[in-house]
C-alpha positions in Angstrom: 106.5 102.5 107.3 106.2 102.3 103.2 105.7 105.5 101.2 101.7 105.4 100.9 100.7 104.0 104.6 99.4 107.7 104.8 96.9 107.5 101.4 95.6 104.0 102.5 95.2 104.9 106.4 93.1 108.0 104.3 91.0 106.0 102.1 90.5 103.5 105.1 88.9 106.0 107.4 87.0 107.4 104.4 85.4 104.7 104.2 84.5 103.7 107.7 83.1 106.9 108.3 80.8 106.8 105.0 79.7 103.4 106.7 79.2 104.9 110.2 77.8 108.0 108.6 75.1 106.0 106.3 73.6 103.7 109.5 73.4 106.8 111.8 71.8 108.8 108.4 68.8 106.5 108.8 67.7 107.1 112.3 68.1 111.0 111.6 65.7 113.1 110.0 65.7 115.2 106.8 65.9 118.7 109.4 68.9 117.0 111.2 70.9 115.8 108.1 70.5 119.3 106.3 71.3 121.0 109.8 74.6 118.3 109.6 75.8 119.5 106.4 75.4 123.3 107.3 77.6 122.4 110.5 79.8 120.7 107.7 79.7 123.8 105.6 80.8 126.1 108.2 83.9 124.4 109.0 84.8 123.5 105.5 84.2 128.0 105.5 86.5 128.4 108.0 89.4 125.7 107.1 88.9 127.1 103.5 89.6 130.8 105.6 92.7 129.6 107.6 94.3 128.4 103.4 93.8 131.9 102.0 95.4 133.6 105.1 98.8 132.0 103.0 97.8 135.1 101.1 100.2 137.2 103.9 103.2 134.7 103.7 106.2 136.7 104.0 108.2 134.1 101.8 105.9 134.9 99.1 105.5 138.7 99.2 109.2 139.1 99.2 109.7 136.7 96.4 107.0 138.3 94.1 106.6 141.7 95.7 104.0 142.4 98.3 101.0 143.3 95.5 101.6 140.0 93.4 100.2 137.5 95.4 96.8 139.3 94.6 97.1 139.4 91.0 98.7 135.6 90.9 95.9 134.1 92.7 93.0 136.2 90.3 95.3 135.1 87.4 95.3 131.5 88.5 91.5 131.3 89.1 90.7 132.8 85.8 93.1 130.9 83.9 92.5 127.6 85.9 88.4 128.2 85.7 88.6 128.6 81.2 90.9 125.4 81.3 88.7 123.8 83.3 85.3 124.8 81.8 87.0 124.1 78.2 87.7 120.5 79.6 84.5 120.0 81.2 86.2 118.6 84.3 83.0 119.3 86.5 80.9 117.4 84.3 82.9 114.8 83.9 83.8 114.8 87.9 79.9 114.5 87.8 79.4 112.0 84.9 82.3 109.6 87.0 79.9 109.7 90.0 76.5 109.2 88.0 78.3 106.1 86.4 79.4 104.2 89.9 76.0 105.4 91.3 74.3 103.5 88.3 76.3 100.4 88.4 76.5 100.0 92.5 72.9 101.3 93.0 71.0 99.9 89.8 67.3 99.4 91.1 65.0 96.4 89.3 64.5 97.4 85.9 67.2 99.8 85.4 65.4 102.9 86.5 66.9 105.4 89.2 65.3 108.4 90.7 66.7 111.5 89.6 66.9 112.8 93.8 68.9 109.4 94.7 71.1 109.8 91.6 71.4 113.6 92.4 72.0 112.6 96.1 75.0 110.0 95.1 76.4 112.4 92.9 76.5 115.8 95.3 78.1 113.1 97.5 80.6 112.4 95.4 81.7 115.3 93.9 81.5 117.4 97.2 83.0 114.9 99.3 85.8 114.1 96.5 86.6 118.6 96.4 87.2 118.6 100.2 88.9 115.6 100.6 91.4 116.4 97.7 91.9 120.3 98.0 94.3 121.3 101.0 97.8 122.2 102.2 97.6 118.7 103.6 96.8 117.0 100.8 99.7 118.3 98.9 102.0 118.7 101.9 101.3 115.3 103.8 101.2 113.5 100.3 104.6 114.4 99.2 106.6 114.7 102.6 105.3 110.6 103.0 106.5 110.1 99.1 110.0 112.0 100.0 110.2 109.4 103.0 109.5 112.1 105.4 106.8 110.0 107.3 103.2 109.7 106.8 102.2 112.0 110.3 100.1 114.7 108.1 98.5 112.5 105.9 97.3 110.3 109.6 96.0 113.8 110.6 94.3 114.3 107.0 92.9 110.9 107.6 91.2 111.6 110.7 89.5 115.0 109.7 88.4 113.3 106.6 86.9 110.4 108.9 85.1 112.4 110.8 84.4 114.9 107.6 82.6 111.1 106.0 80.5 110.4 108.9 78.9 114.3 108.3 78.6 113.9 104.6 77.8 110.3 104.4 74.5 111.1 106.8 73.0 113.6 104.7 74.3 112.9 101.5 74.6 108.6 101.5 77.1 106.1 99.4 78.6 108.6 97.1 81.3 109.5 99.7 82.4 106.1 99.5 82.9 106.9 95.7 85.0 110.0 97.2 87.7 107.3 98.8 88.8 106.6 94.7 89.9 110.5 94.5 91.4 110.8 97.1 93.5 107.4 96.6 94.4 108.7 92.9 95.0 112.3 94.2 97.0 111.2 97.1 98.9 108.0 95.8 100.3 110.4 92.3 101.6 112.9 94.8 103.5 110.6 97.0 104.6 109.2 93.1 105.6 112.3 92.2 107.0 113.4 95.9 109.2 110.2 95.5 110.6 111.0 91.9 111.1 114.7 91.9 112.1 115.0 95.4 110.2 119.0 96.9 109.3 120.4 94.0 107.7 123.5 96.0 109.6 126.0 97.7 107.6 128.2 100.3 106.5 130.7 97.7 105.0 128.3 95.4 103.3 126.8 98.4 101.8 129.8 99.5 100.6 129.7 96.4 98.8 127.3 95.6 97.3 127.3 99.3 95.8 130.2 98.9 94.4 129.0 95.6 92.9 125.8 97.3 91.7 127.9 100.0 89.4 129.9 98.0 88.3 127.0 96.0 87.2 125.1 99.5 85.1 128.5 100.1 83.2 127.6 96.8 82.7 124.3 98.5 81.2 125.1 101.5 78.9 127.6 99.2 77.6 124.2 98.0 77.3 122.4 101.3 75.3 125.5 102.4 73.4 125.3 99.5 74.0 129.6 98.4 75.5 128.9 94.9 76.6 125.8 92.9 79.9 126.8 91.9 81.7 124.6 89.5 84.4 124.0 91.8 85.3 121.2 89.9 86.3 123.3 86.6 88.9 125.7 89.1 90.7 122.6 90.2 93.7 123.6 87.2 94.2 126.5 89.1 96.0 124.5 91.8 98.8 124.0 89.3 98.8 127.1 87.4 98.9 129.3 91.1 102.9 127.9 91.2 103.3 128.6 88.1 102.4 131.9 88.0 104.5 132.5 91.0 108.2 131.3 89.3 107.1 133.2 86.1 106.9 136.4 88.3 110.1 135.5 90.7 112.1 135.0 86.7 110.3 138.5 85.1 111.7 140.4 88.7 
């Protein structure tokens, strides 16, 4: 199999299950689709749990020093959240989705109701967070790019199936919107998997799944509707968490 069956078999099922999830949305009621997306919320909770357990990797305590992995993750979420407020990405992550939601779901005259456009966009922008933020989204992306096979990513593909049929029935087409992300996301990593061969040693790994592990916890905040975190804005921190971790490994 090519390097990339794995994003495509993802942005396939992302979209079947948006479809699946929209015609079973209809025959459910408003109490059932909320009571979907809390069931969604929890287990996007404890996934986001299981990613900042990396916290205790051995590999990475004994690289940085067991009280490091603390400071590089509160470092990296600081320093990620300024960059990303500075650069507006949640706004823009939101603007993106307001855009396709007016051009694919433009009613006579031009006018939209705020709740549908709202609706696309939490879609969108929710979907697109949990779909994109994960050890197997980095992992399974760059193992298929270094030729490694595309078995993660197939696994991704699935959870995020069934993920889209959740979403989709409570929050409608801007999942759909969710399957460009993840096909951007995916497809640079195998890019970059493929050019720069494993870039991330266990340490940096740890890293920056204990970062995205945190970040899916502001997610499923969202989903259960406690607090709107920008999640969108943290999303830098996922780069700066490896960072942090070879500038510490080079001070020691």
């Amino acid at each position: 199999m090519f390097p990339g069956i794995g994003t495509l078999v993802n942005v396939v099922t992302v979209l079947l299950g948006t479809v699946i999830g929209v015609l079973v949305g209809h025959r459910l009621t408003q109490r059932t689709r909320d009571v979907v997306t809390d069931g969604l919320g929890l287990v996007t909770l404890l996934i986001a749990a299981l990613s900042a357990a990396s916290i205790t990797d051995a590999s990475w305590a004994a690289a940085v020093g067991d009280s490091a992995p603390m400071l590089i993750v509160l470092g990296s979420l600081l320093t990620g959240g300024i960059l990303g407020s500075v650069l507006r990405i949640e706004d823009r992550l939101e603007g993106f989705g307001s855009w396709l939601q007016a051009g694919l779901h433009a009613r006579a005259g031009g006018r939209e109701e705020s709740a549908d456009r709202q609706r696309f966009i939490e879609g969108f922008v929710s979907s697109s967070l949990v779909f994109c933020v994960g050890p197997l989204t980095v992992l399974g992306s760059l193992n298929d790019g270094l030729g490694n096979g595309p078995d993660q990513l197939f696994l991704k593909a699935a959870l995020d199936g069934f993920a889209a049929i959740a979403f989709a029935a409570s929050l409608g087409w801007g999942v759909a919107a969710s399957a460009i992300a993840v096909l951007v996301v995916q497809g640079s990593l195998t890019v970059l998997g493929a050019a720069l061969g494993d870039i991330l040693p266990d340490p940096h790994l740890a890293a920056l799944t204990t970062t995205g592990g945190l970040m899916l916890v502001g997610v499923a905040l969202r989903l259960l509707r406690i607090k709107q975190l920008p999640v969108g804005d943290l999303l830098p921190a996922l780069l700066i968490a490896p960072l942090l971790t070879q500038v510490v490994i080079a001070l020691r």
